[in-house]
N, C-alpha and C positions, 0 to 999 in steps of 0.2 A: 244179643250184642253184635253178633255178627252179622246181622241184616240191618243193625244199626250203622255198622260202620260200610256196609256196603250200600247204604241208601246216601251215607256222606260222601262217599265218593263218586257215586254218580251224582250227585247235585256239583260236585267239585269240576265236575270233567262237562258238565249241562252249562252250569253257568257261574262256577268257580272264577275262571280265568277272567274271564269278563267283570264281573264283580272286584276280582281285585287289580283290574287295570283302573277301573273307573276309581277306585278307591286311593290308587296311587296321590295324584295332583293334590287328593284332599288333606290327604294325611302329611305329604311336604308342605303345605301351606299349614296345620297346624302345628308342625314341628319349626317351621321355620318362619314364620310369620305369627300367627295367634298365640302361640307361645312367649317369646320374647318381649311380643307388646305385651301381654298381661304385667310380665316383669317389669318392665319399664311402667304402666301403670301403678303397678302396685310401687315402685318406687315414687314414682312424682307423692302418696302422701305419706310417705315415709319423713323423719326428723333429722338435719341433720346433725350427725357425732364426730366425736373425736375419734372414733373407732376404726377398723378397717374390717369391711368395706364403712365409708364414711354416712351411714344413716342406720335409723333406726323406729322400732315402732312399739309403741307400750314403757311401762316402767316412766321414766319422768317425762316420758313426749309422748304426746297426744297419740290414740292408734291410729286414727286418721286426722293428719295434718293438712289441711289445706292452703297454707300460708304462702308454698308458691305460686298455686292459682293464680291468688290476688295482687301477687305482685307482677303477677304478669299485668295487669290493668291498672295498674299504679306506678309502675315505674318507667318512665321517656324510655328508658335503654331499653324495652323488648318492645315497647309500642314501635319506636324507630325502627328498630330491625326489622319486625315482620313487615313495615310498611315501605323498606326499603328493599326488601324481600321480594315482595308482589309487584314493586313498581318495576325492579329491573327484570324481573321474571314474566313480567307483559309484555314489557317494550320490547325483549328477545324473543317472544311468541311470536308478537306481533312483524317483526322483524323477517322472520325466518319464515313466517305465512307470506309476507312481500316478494320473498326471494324463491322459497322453495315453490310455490304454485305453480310459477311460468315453468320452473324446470322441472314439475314435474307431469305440466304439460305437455312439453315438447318432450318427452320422454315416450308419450303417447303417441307422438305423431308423426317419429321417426320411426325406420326400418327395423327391421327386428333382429340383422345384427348389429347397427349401432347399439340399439336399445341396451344389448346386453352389453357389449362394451362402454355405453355411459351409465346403466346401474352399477359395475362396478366401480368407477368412479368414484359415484356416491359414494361406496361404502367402504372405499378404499382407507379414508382414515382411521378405520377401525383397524387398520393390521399393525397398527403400532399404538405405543404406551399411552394412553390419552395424560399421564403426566410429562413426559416428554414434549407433545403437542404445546400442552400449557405454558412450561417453559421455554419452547422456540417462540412466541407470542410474548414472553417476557424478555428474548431477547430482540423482536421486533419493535416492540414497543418504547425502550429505552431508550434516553434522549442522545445517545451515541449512534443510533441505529442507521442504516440509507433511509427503512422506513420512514422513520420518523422524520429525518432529514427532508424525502419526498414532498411529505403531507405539510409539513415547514413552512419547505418554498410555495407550496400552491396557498396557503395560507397567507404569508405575505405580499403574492400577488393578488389579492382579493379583497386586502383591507388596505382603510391607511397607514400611512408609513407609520405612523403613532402608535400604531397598536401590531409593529411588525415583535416577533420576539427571534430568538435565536431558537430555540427547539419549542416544541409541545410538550405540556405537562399531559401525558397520555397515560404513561403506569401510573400504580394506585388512586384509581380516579373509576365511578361508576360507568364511566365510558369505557374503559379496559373491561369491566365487568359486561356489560352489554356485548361487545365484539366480541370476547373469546366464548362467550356463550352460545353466541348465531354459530360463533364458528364449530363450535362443539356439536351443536344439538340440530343442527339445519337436515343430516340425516336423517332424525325421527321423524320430521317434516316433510320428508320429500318423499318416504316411502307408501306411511297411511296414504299421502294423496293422488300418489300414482299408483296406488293399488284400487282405491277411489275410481281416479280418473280411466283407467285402464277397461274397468268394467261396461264403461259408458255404450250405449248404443249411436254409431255415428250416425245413422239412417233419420235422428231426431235432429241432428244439426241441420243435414244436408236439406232434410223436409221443409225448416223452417225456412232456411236460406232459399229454396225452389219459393218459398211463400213471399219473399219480398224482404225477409226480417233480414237486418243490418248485421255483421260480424259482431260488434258490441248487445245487439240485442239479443246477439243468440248465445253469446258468453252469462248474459246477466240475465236471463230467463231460463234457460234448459242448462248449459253445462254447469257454473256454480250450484243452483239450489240441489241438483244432481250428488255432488262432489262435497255438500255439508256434513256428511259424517264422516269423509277424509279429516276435512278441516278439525272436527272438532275432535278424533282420536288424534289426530299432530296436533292440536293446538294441548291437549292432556298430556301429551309423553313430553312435550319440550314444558309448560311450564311446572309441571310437578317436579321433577327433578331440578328444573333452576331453582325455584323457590328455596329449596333447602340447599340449595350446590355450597360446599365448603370449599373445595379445592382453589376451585378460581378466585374466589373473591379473597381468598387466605392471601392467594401469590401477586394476583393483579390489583386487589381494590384498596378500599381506602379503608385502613383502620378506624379515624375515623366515625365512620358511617358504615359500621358493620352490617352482614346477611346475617338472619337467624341463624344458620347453620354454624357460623363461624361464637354465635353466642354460643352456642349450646356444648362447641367442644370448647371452649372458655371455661363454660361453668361445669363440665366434668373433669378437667386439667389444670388447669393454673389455682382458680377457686376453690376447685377440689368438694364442691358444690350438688352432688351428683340429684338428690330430690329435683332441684329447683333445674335441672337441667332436665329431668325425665320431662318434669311440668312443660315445659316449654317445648319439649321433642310432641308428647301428645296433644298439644294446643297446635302444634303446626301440622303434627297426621289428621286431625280431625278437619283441619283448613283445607288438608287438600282432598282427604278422601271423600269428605262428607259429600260436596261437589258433584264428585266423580259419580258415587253411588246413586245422589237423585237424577242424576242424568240417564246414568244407566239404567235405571228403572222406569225410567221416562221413554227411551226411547224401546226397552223391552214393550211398550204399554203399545207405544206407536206401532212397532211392528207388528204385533199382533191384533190391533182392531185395522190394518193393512190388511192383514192374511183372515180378516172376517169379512171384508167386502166382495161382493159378489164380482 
């Protein structure tokens, strides 16, 4: 017994520590992550009761119900959301790819103590409430606003007198959902690609450039193809979290023309709905993650027939 428990300790003190550092990350994600989805799966085919909590499974409903599934594909209201969902969750990727690139370009190609004083910048809006954020935005946006006032006037110098108005309908409108979004998520953006771009080897620009190759040719041959899986980890962190974003579209958008997010705490609150809401939360996890994970195995493939070539 006592060379038993002395051979667990020295395996404890060999490679104990290690074994449970690595073991850590795994076991928060199944506490905190694989956990709670099962739950939520196992609720989507749950029936809904009059009971509390409001579903149930066996005894006069089915033990597996599937009936929210299908009404996910039957019914305009979640077909609309998720497609209004993905649309304004592009246009803000796509958005914030337009805007964050350059800046976090020149992020590169400033000094290095700028540099550090414009990353902070960047990430400066994070030292405050991102519900506060939203609603300074609700207070720009208002048709009382200078903003709005601003964008107004430039508006009716730009068309005919016919179609001049007094203010812009700008809250509750997918347009408010689009802006407060770039403006939320443009950090996720500008980090992956200045971590990206950061990496680069200048000595391949400079080479090309000694070759003859034009600034635009050396940007679209060597730095973007370079800088593609910047893009494509920013273009993952901003549109997964818009897709499902509640907050914004709850305060700025257009009731309307709801975001899934906004259905789903719908159908856990008011509806009191809770099945047909899990249904609908693991139709949009599997939307975004499914994605995420063939890519990820995609480009795990890539690196390593990379790391097999001679």
């Amino acid at each position: 017994m006592a060379d038993q428990s002395h051979g667990l300790t020295g395996w404890f003190h060999r490679r104990g520590w290690a074994d449970l550092m690595i073991a850590v990350p795994y076991i928060w994600l199944a506490v905190l992550f694989l956990l709670p989805f099962l739950i939520v799966v196992g609720m989507s085919f749950a029936t809904r009761t009059p009971t509390s909590p409001p579903f149930g499974f066996g005894g006069d409903s089915p033990v597996l119900n599937v009936a929210g599934y299908a009404r996910l594909v039957q019914d305009d209201l979640y077909i609309r959301a998720f497609l209004t969902s993905i649309l304004n969750a592009g246009i803000a990727t796509l958005l914030c790819l337009l805007i964050g690139y350059p800046m976090a370009l020149a992020l590169t190609r400033v000094s290095k103590s700028w540099r550090t004083i414009l990353l902070m910048l960047v990430i400066l809006p994070f030292w405050t409430s991102f519900l506060l954020r939203v609603y300074a935005w609700m207070g720009l946006l208002a048709k009382s606003s200078w903003f709005n006032g601003f964008l107004t006037d430039i508006w009716n110098l730009l068309v005919p007198v016919d179609w001049a108005v007094r203010s812009l309908p700008l809250m509750h409108s997918n347009f408010a959902v689009v802006l407060v979004m770039v403006y939320t998520y443009l950090p996720f953006m500008i980090l992956p690609l200045y971590a990206s771009l950061e990496r680069l080897d200048p000595t391949l620009d400079e080479a090309a450039m000694d070759l003859g190759s034009r600034p635009s040719q050396v940007f679209r041959d060597i730095t973007l193809p370079q800088s593609l899986p910047g893009i494509i980890a920013g273009g993952l962190l901003v549109f997964i979290p818009a897709a499902g974003e509640l907050v914004i579209p709850t305060l700025v958008g257009d009731a309307a023309s709801p975001m899934i997010g906004r259905v789903i705490a719908d159908e856990f609150s008011s509806a009191n709905d809770w099945p047909m809401a899990a249904s609908v939360a693991v139709a949009l996890l599997v939307l975004m993650v499914g994605p995420t994970m063939i890519w990820s195995r995609y480009q795990a493939r890539a690196d390593g027939m990379a790391e097999d070539r001679p």
